[in-house]
C-alpha positions, 0 to 999 in steps of 0.5 A, a space after each residue: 354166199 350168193 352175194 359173194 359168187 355175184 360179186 366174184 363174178 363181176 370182179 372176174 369178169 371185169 378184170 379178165 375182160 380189159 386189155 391190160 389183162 389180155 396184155 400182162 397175160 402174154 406180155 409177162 412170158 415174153 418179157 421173161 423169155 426176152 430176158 432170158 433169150 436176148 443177150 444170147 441172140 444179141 450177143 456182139 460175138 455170134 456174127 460172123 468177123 473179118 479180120 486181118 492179123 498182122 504178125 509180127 511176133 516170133 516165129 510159131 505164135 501167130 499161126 497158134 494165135 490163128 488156130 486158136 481164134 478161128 476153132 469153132 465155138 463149142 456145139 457149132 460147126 464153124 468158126 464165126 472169124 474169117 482171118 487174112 495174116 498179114 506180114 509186119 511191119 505195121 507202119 506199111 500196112 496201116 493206112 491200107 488196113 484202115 481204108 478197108 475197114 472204113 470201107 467194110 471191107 474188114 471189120 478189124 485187125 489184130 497186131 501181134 508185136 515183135 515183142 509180145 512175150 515181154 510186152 503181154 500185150 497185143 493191140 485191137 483196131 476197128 470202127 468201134 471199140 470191141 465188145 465184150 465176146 470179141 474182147 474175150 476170144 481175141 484174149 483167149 487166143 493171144 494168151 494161148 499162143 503166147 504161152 504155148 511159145 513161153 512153155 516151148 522155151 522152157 522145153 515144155 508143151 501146152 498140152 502137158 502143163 494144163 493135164 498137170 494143173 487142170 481144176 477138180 471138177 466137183 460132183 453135185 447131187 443130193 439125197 432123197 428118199 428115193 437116193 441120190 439125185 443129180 442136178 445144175 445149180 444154175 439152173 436150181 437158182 434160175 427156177 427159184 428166180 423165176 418162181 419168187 418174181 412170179 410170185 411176188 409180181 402176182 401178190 403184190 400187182 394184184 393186191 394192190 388191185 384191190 386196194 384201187 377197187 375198193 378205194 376207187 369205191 370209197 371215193 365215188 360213193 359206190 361203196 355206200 350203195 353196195 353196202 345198202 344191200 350186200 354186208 360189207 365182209 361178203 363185199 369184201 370176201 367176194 371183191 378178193 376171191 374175184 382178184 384172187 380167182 383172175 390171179 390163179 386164171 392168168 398163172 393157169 394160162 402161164 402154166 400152159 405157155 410153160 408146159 408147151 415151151 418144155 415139149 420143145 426143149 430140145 429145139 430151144 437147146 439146139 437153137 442156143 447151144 445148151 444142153 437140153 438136160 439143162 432146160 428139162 432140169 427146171 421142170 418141177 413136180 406135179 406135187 411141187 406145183 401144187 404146194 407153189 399155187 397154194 402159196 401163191 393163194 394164201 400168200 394172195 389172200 393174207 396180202 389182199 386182206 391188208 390192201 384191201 383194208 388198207 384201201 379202206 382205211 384211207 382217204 386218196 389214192 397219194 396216201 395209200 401210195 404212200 402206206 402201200 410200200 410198208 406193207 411190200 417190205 415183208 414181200 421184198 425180204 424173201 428176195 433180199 435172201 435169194 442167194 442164202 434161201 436157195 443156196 442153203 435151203 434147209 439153213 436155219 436162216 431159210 426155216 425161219 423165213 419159211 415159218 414167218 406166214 409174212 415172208 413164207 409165200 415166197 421164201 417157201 417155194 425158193 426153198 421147195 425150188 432148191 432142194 427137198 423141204 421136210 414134211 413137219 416144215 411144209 405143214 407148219 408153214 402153211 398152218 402159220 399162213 393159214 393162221 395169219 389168213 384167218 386172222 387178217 380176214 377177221 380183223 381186215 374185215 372188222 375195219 373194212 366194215 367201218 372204213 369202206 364208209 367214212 369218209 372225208 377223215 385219215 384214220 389213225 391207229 387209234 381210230 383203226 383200234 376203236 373200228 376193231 373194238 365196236 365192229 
């Protein structure tokens, strides 16, 4: 057992020591805030426009459609549009209006036509092409206008014709032993996102740092030196509990950044306008977290075993590149399910994935992310996971013990059969 500690402890030290460790640790949470963040803060329509309306249309709808443009953004306290009306018709104002924006003094103009109720149609102009949130509100404003005059004629208001056909509104909770509980399916499906990438970039960036290490010392020889004084089942268990044990570091580390981020939710809500019961509601359970590490520990080791044989058994670097995507496929699937396995967490599509010990250390905590996991479901995942751990470290290590040393020659299944026979 000491031999394995010692070889843990240089595994550890050697990865947590390298500047890709200390980079991945605060790149990954950055990376993931910046894709969550940025299309917020880059948004085309949170900056202020200047814009001139030219209205040419009948009488009431361009100071609807200005009313409409320049109402504040929900949670904000001022409108982002600052607008001139101009009076038609456009062949007078063309020219004038275009020597503006060529000199930024306008970012753009709105023509409302004579004939927009028959027409449906108003026209946009600006040094580029508008982008999507500009597209959207001038869209909005217009149609609001238009039929707001529509209904007029008709003897009609706005107001009455959208209390008549306003959608129902659909109360989503669901039931658990303590009752009834409320919650935002977004936000259900974003925690479930962020937890099965979490996972499966662990498992399978660190797993595949095994496979590197041990062939690395296969190639070079180092292997036949280390086995000469450590057996190669304890090199190998401590060469996985050493990747393993830098993996659980760096989620401990993410936790911690996490845990810091939820204290300032509200900030974070004010700053982008979203509630906060929205960010508070990805929060997960003390007991919940436990489950998901033990996932993602199991989940680790079975993979590892498999890329560190895997390692063992080849001969470059090209033809593990090659073999190391057959043993993703497993992986990948969870992901493939995203939506059934977190929209319909207690289905008999997401039990099965939970039970195969293969699919389970991601499908499990998507699941668990979703909604309440019966007991009997949990246990006998992680029995299953367990089982296929104790399976793979038994055979895994059977044919690592042979491979870790040949050299020189591809192994074949038959080969990989006969190490399995005689070790």
């Amino acid at each position: 057992m000491s031999e394995v500690m010692l070889i843990l402890r240089r595994e550890f030290l050697e990865r947590v020591r390298t500047r890709g460790f200390v980079l991945g640790t605060i790149l990954f949470p950055l990376f993931l805030a910046a894709v969550l963040i940025l299309p917020v803060m880059l948004d085309d329509g949170a900056e202020e426009r200047r814009f001139a309306i030219v209205d040419e249309a009948p009488a009431g709808i361009g100071e609807r459609f200005v009313q409409a443009l320049t109402a504040p953004a929900p949670g904000a306290e001022t409108s982002r549009y600052r607008v001139e009306v101009i009076a038609g018709p456009l062949d007078a104002v063309r020219d004038e209006l275009h020597a503006r924006i060529q000199a930024d003094e306008l970012d753009g103009y709105v023509v409302l036509p004579a004939d927009v109720l028959e027409r449906n149609q108003v026209q946009y102009r600006a040094k580029a092409l508008g982008g999507p949130s500009v597209l959207r509100e001038i869209r909005s404003a217009a149609s609001q206008a238009v039929q707001a005059e529509r209904l007029r004629q008709v003897g009609l208001e706005l107001q009455q014709v959208a209390a008549l056909i306003r959608p129902v509104e659909v109360d989503n909770a669901r039931i658990t032993a303590e009752g009834e509980e409320g919650g935002d399916a977004a936000s259900t499906f974003l925690a479930a996102y962020i937890i099965a990438m979490a996972i499966y970039t662990l498992v399978a960036m660190y797993g595949m740092s095994v496979m590197r290490s041990v062939l690395e010392e296969k190639t070079n020889r180092i292997a036949e030196v280390l086995a000469s004084s450590v057996r190669p089942s304890r090199l190998m268990a401590g060469k996985i509990l050493g990747v393993g044990s830098v993996a659980l570091f760096q989620v401990l580390i993410w936790a911690v950044l996490i845990v810091l981020l939820m204290t300032q939710s509200g900030a974070i809500a004010a700053r982008f306008g979203v509630a906060p019961d929205a960010i508070r509601s990805i929060g997960i359970a003390p007991g919940t977290a436990v489950l998901l590490v033990t996932y993602l520990l199991l989940g680790f080791f079975v993979f590892a075993s498999l890329f560190a044989v895997l390692g063992a058994a080849v001969t470059s670097e090209q033809e593990a590149q090659s073999l190391q995507m057959v043993l993703m496929l497993p992986l990948f699937v969870p992901l493939l399910f995203m939506v059934p396995l977190a929209g319909d967490p207690l289905g008999r599509t997401a039990a099965i994935l939970g039970l195969i010990p293969f699919t389970a250390p991601i499908a499990m905590p998507i699941r668990m992310a979703a909604a309440p996991i019966p007991s009997v479901q949990i246990a006998a995942s992680l029995a299953l996971l367990a089982l296929a751990l104790a399976v793979c470290v038994w055979i895994g290590g059977k044919i690592y013990r042979i491979g870790i040393l040949s050299t020189g020659k591809r192994a074949t299944l038959k080969d990989l059969a006969e190490w399995i026979r005689v070790a």
